[in-house]
C-alpha positions in Angstrom: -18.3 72.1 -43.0 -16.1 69.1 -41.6 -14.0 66.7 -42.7 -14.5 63.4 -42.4 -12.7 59.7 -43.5 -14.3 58.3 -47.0 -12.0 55.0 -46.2 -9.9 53.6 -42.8 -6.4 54.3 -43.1 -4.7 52.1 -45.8 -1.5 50.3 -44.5 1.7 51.2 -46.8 4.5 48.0 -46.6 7.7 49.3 -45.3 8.0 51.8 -41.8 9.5 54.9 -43.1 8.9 58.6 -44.1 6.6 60.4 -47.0 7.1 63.4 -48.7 5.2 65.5 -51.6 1.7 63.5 -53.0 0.2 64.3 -56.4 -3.1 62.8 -57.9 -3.9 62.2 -61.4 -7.9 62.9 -61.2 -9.0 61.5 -64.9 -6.7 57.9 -64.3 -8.2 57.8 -60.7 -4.5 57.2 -59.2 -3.0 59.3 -56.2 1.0 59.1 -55.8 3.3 60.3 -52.8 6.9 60.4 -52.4 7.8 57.3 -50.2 10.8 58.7 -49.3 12.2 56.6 -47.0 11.6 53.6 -49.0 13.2 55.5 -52.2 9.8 54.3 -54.1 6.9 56.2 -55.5 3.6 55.1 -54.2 0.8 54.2 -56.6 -3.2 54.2 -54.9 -6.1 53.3 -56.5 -8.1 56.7 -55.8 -11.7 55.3 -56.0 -11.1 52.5 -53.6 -8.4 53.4 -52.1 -6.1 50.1 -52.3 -2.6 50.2 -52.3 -1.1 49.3 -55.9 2.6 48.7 -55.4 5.4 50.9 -55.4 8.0 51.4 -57.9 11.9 51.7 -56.8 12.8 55.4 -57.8 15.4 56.3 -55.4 15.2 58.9 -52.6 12.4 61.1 -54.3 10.9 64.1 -52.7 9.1 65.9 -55.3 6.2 64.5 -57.8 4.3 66.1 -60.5 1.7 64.0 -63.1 2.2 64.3 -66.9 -1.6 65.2 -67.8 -1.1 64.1 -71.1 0.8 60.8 -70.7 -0.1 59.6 -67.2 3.5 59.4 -66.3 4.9 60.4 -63.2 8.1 63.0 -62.7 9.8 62.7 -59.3 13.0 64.7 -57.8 15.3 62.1 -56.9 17.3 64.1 -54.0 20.5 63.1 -53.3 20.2 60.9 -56.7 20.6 64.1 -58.3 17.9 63.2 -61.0 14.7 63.9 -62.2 12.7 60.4 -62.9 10.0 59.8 -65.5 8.1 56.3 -64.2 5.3 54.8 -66.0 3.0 53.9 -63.4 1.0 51.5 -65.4 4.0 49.3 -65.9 5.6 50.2 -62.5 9.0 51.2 -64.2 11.4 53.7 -64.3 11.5 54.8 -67.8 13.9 57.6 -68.1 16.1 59.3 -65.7 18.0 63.3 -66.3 21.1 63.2 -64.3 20.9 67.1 -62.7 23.3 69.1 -61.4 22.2 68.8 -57.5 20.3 67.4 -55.2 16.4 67.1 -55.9 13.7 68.7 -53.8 10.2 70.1 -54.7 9.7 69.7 -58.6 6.9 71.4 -60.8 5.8 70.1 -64.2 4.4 72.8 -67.8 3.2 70.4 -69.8 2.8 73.0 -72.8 6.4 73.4 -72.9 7.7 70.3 -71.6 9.7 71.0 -68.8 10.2 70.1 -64.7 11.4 72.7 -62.7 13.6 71.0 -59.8 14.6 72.9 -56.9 18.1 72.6 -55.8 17.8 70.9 -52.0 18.6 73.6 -49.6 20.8 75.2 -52.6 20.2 78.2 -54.5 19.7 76.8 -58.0 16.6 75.5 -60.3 17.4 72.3 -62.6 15.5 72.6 -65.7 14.8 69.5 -67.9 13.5 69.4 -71.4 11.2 65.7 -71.0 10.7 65.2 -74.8 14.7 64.3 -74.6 14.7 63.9 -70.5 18.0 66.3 -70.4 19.2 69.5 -68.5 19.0 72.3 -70.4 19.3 75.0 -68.0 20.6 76.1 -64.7 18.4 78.7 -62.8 20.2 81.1 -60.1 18.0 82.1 -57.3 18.1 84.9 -54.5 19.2 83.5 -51.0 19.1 80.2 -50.0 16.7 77.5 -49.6 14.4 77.1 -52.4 10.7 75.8 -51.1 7.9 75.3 -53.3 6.9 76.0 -56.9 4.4 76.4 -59.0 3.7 77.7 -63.1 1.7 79.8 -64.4 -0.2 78.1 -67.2 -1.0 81.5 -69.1 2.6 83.0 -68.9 4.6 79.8 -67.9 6.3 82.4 -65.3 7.3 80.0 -62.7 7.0 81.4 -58.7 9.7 80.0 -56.3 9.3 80.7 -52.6 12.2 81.5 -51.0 12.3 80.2 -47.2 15.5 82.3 -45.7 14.2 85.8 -47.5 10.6 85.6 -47.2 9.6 86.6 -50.5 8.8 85.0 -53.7 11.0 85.1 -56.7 9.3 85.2 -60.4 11.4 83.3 -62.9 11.0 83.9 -67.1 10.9 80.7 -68.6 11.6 82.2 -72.1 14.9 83.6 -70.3 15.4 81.0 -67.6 16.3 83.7 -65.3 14.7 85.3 -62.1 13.1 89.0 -63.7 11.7 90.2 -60.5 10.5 89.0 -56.9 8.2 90.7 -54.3 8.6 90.2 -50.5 6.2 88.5 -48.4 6.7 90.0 -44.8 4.1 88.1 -43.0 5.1 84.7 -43.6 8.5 83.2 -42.0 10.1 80.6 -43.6 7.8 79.9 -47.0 6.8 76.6 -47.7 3.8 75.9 -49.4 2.9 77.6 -53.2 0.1 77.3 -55.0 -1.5 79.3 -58.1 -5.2 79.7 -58.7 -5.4 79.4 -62.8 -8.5 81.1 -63.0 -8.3 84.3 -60.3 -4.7 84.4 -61.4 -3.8 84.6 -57.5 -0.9 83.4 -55.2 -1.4 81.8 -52.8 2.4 81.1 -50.3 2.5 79.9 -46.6 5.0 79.9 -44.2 6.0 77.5 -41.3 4.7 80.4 -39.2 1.2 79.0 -39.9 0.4 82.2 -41.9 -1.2 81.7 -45.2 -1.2 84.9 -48.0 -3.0 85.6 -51.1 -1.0 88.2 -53.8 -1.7 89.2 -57.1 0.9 87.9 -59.3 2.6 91.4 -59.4 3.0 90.8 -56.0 0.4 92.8 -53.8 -1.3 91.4 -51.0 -5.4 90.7 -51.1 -5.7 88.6 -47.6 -4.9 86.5 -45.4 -5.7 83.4 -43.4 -4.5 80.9 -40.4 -2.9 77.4 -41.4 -1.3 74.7 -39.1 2.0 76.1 -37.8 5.1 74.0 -39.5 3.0 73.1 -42.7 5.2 71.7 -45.6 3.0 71.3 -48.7 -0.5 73.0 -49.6 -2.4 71.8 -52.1 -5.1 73.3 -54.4 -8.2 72.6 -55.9 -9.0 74.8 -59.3 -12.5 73.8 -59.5 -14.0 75.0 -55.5 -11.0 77.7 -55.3 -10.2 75.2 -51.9 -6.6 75.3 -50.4 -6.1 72.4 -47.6 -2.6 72.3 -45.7 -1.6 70.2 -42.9 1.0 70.4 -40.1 1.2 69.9 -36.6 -1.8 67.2 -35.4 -4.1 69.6 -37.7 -5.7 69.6 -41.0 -7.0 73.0 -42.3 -9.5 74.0 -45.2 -9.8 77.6 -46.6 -11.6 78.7 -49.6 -10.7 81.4 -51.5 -12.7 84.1 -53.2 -12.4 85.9 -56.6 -10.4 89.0 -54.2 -8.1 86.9 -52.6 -9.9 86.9 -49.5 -9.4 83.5 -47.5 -11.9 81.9 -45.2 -11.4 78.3 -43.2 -14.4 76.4 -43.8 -13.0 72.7 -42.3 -10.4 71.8 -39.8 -9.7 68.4 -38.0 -7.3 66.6 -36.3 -4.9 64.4 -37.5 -1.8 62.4 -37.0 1.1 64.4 -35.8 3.1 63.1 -38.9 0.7 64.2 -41.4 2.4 66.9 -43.5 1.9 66.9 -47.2 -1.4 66.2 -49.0 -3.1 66.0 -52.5 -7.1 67.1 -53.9 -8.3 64.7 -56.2 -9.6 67.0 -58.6 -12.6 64.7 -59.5 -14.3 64.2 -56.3 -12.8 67.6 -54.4 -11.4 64.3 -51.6 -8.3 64.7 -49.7 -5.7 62.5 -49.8 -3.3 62.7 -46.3 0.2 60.1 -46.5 1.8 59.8 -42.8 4.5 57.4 -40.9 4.1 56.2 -37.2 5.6 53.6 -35.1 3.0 51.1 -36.3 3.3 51.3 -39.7 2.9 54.2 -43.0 -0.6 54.9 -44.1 -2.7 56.9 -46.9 -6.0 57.6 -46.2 -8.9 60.1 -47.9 -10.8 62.1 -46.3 -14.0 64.3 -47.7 -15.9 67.8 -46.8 -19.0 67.4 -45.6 -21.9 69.8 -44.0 
């Protein structure tokens, strides 16, 4: 299989830098982190028009409300968590935390964003039904990465970039109960969980990507752009795409944790963090250059 553009790339007002993208699959909208214009970018994901963009402040992290359609976003050196209604292009609430705001991950069953301290050692945890902190989560080392929950347990996994290993955080407790080390990959990054094989999957900036179970044992292994920053997953094809580097890769993983590339391309060098649209399996890539920012999609094809 191959990649290949469903649309040219869309041009995004403002020169300046992305960060994390999300889509929401049943409202047809894709949103990135338009970091250096402190604004949350809103797409049309069927035709792939640029909506607008709503003043946030410097975000970094986004997660989509599945329920409501709104949007959460880490607010970095804001120290907040944002709730912005997309479909009204405001900022509706905002949590004041108790750091700066990096990667963020969103249990709608219980309500919460997990926000990850910026190169800190701390989780912020707000309650959204009253958009308050209502608890402080110490980590091992330094350098939270990415996140993700585990909709069965709600155990949250936190890479840890400067230890190489994951930690496992209660969310009854709001406490780390146990981590596992992951030896092969230096300096994790991306974290994603597959719902349904109940699998981990965590990458490195080594361009190493690793499948564990979630008590920690390793099942495989796979090659990924070196220096990627955020992975993203599709549930329904068990497909992981990160990219890094000038490259975009594909791997699909199987019921064992085994890993297998089945698409690469090139791509522009500032392409690092993408999003699946969970309705058409498409791939949505965000990027800054000299001439401009642009979001594009792209699809797999044979």
């Amino acid at each position: 299989m191959h990649l290949v553009p469903v649309t040219p790339p869309a041009h995004v007002q403002t020169l300046s830098h992305f960060d994390y993208v999300a889509t929401d699959a049943e409202r047809r909208r894709v949103y990135a982190a338009h970091t250096g214009s402190n604004a949350l970018l809103i797409v049309n994901a069927d035709t792939g028009a640029v909506l607008g963009q709503v003043d946030v402040g410097p975000l970094h992290g986004v997660a989509v409300d599945p329920q409501s359609g709104h949007v959460y976003t880490g607010d970095g050196e804001a120290r907040t968590v944002s709730e912005v209604d997309p479909a009204g292009r405001t900022v509706v609430r905002s949590a004041d935390v108790d750091g700066k705001v990096d990667a963020i991950a969103y249990d709608p069953a219980l309500h919460r964003v997990y926000a990850d301290e910026d190169d800190g050692s701390r989780i912020f945890v707000v309650d959204t039904q009253t958009m308050k902190q209502i608890g402080t989560i110490k980590i091992p080392g330094h350098k939270p990465e990415y996140l993700a929950v585990d909709p069965e347990t709600h155990d949250v996994y936190q890479n840890i970039d400067n230890l190489a290993e994951v930690a496992v955080i209660d969310a009854g407790e709001m406490k780390v109960k146990r981590t596992f080390q992951t030896p092969d990959i230096k300096h994790n990054h991306p974290l994603q969980f597959d719902a349904t094989y109940h699998i981990l999957l965590v990458g490195g900036k080594n361009g190493v990507m690793a499948s564990y179970s979630r008590d920690g044992r390793l099942l495989g292994k796979a090659a990924i752009p070196a220096g990627t920053d955020q992975c993203d997953f599709d549930q329904g094809t068990h497909s992981l795409a990160c990219a890094a580097s000038g490259k975009i890769t594909v791997l699909k993983l199987s019921s064992n944790g085994q890993l297998t590339a089945v698409a690469q391309m090139d791509a522009a060098e500032g392409v690092h963090t993408l999003a699946f649209d969970g309705k058409t399996g498409n791939i949505w890539i965000v990027w800054a250059q000299t001439d401009g920012d642009f979001i594009q999609q792209l699809s797999l094809a044979p």
